[in-house]
PLY file of the C-alpha trace (Angstrom):
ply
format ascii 1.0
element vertex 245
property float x
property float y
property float z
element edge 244
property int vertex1
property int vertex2
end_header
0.00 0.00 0.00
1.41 3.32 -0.78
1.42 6.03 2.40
3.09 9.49 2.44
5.52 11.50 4.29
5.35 15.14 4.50
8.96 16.40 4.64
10.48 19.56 6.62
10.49 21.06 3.01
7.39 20.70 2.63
7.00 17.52 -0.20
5.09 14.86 -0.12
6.84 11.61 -0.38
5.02 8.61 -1.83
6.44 5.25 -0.49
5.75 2.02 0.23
7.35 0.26 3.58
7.92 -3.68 4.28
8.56 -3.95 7.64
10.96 -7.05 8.84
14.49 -8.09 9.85
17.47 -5.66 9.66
19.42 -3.67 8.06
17.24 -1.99 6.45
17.35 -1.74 2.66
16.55 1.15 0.89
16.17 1.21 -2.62
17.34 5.00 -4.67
15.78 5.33 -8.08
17.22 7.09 -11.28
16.62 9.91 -12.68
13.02 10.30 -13.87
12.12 6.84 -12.46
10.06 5.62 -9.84
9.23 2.87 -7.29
7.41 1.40 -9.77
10.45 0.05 -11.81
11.68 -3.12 -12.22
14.62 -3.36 -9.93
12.80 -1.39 -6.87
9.63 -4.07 -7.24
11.59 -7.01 -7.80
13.87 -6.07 -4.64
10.69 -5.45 -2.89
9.64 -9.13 -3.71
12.67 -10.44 -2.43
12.84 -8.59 0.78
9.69 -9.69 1.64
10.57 -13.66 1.19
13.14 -13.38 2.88
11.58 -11.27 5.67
13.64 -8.56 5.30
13.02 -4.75 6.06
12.68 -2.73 2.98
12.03 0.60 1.92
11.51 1.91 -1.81
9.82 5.70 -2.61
9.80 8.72 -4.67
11.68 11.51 -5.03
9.65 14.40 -5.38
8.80 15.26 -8.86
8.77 11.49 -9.43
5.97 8.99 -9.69
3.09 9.32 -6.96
5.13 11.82 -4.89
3.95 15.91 -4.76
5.77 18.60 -7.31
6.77 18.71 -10.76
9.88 17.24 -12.17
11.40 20.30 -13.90
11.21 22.21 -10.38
13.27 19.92 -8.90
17.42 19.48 -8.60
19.70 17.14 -7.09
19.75 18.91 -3.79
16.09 18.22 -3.56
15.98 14.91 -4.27
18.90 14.00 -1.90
16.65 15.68 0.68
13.43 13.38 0.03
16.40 10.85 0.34
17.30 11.63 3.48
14.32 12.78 5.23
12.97 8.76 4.39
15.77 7.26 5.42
15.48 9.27 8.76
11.93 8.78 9.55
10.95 5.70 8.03
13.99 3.19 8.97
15.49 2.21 11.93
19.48 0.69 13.05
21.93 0.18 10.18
20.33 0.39 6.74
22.18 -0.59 3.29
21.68 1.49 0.25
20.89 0.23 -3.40
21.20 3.10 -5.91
20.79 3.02 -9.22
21.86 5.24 -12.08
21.32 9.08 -10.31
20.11 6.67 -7.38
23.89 6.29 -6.66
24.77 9.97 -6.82
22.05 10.24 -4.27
23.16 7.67 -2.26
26.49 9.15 -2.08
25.44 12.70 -0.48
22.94 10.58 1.78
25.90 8.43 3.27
27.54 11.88 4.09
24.75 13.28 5.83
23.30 10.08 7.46
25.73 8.28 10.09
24.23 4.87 10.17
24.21 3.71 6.79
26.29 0.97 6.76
26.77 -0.26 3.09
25.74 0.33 -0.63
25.06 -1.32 -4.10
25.46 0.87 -6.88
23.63 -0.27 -9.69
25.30 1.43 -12.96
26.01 4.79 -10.73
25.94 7.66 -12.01
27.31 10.50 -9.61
28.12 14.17 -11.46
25.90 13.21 -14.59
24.72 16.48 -14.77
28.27 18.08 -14.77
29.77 15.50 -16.86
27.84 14.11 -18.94
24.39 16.76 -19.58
26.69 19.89 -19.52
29.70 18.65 -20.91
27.85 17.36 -23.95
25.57 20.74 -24.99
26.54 22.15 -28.08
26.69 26.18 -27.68
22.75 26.64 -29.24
22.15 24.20 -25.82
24.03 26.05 -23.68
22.50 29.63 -24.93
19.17 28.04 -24.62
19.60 27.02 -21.24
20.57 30.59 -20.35
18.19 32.21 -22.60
15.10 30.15 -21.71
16.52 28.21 -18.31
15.43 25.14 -19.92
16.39 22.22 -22.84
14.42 19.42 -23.76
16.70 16.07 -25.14
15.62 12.80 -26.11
14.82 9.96 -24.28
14.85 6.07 -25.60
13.02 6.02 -22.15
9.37 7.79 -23.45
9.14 11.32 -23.53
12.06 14.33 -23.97
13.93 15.16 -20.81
13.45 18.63 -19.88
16.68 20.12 -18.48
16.83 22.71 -16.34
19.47 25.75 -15.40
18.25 25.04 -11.96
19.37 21.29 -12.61
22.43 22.06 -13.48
23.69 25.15 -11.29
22.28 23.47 -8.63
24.28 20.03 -9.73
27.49 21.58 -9.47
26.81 22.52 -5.49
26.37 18.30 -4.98
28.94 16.92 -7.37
31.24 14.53 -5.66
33.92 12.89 -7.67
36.02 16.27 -7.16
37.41 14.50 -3.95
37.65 11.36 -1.99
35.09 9.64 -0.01
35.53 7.66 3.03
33.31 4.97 3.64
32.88 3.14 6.71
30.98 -0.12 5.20
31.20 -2.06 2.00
30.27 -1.04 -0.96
29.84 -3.27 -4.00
29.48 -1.39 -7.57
28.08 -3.51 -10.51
28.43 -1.80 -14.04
27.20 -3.14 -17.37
29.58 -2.95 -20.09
26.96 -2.08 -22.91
25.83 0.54 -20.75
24.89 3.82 -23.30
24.24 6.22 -20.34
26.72 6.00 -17.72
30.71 4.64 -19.38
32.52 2.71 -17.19
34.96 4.95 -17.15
32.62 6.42 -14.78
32.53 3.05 -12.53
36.24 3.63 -12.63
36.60 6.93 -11.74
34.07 6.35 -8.80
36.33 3.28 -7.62
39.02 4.93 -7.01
37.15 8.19 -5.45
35.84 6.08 -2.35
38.15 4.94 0.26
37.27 1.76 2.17
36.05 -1.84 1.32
34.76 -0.73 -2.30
34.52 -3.48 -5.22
33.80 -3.23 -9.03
32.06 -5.76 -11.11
31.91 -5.27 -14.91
29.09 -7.06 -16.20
29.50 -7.94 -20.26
27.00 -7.06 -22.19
24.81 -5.94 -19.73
22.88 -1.96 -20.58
21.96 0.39 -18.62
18.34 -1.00 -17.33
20.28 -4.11 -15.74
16.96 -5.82 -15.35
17.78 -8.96 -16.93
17.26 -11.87 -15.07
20.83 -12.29 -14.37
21.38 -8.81 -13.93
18.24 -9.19 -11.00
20.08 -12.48 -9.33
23.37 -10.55 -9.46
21.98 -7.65 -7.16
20.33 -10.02 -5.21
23.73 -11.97 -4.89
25.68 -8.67 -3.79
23.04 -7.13 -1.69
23.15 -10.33 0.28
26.72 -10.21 0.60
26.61 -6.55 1.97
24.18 -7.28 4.35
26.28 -10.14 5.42
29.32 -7.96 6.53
27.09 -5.64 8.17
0 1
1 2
2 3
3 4
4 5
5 6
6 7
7 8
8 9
9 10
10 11
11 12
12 13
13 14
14 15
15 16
16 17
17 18
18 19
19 20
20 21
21 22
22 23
23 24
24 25
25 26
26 27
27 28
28 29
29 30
30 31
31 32
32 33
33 34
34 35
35 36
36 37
37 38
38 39
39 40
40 41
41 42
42 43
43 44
44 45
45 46
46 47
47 48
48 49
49 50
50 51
51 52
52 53
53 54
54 55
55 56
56 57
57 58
58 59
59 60
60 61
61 62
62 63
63 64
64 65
65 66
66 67
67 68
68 69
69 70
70 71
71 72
72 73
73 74
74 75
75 76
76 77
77 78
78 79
79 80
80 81
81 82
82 83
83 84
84 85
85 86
86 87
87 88
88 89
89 90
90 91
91 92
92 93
93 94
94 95
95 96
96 97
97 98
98 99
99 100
100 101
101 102
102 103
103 104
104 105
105 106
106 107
107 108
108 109
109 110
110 111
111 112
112 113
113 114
114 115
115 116
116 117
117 118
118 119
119 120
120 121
121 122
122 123
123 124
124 125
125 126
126 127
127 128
128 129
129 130
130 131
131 132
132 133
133 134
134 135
135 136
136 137
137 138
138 139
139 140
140 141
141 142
142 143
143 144
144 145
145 146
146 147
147 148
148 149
149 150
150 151
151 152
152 153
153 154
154 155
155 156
156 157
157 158
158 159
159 160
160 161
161 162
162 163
163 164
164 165
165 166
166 167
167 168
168 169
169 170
170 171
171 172
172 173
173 174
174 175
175 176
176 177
177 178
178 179
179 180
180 181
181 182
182 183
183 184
184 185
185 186
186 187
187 188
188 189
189 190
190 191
191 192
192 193
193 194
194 195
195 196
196 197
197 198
198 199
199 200
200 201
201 202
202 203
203 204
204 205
205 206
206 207
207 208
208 209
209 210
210 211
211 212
212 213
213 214
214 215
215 216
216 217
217 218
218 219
219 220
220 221
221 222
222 223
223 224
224 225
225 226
226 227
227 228
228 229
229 230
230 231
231 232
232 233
233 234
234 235
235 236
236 237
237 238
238 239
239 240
240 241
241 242
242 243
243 244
């Protein structure tokens, strides 16, 4: 059943909550994507075999939760993060992010002392640096000034709408500009037909955290990850993150 929480900012947060055994997990989405996906259900199904607690929502902006997508910005949605991990969790709790879901797990780990470990499922931190900005052409770029907004295709249904606010406000969250301590393990799992997110990135994010951090390269797997191997592989290394925690 899907409840709400009403944040300090003001959002409405649409989630859905399986109590059980700890850690907690707590699934991040990607950008544009919602509870309703394929990886966030299918965890959802196994958490609740296994009697595990588990947590998957929206950002704001996204799916059932309040606001409009163009209003909001990474900050924002690292808030919803951590306002759900803070009020609907309890004890140690294990992140899986996927795609922007990683970025936002990132900035949640530095805010929120008792997450213990993470899956990052194709993460993509800094996309909107590295990847949206660095990739305008200049009529982009003056558009984005001009009009504070660009639309770009999706293969995922309709054109994104890009924001200056996205951007700008990007750049005040980007973290592979430094290293990150992390006090638990962290498993990454990149495909290597991923279009979106290069594994250069998975690269450059390996060696920008500093603890028990491991890589996987999956070949041939895209950017969804949803196969059914892709799905037993995150079940695989979620299980083995809970396991040193």
């Amino acid at each position: 059943m899907t409840e709400h929480l009403h944040t300090d900012q003001g959002r409405r947060i649409a989630y859905h909550r399986t109590p059980g055994q700890g850690p907690w997990v707590v699934f991040l989405g990607g950008f544009k994507s919602d509870m309703a996906g394929t990886k966030a259900v299918h965890l959802d199904r196994w958490a609740r075999t296994r009697g595990r607690a588990f947590l998957r929502f929206d950002y704001s902006g996204h799916g059932k939760s309040s606001g409009a997508f163009e209003d909001g910005a990474i900050g924002d949605w690292a808030q919803d993060a951590v306002a759900a991990i803070e009020a609907l969790t309890e004890g140690p709790v294990v992140l899986v992010g996927s795609s922007m879901g990683g970025w936002i797990a990132l900035l949640a780990m530095r805010r929120v002392a008792r997450i213990a470990g993470l899956v990052g499922i194709a993460a993509a931190p800094d996309f909107t640096e590295d990847s949206m900005w660095a990739g305008f052409d200049a009529g982009q770029r003056a558009a984005l000034d001009r009009d504070g907004r660009v639309a770009l295709p999706s293969e995922y249904g309709d054109p994104y709408v890009i924001t200056r606010r996205l951007i700008e406000d990007g750049r005040d969250h980007l973290v592979l500009r430094s290293v990150q301590p992390v006090s638990g393990p962290v498993r990454l799992l990149q495909g290597t037909e991923d279009a979106d997110v290069d594994r250069d990135v998975a690269l450059r994010l390996l060696d920008h955290l500093s603890g028990d951090v491991r890589l996987t390269l999956v070949k041939g797997a895209d950017h969804r990850f949803s196969n059914p191997a892709c799905l037993a592989l995150i079940e695989r290394t979620l299980e083995e993150v809970l396991g040193c925690v």
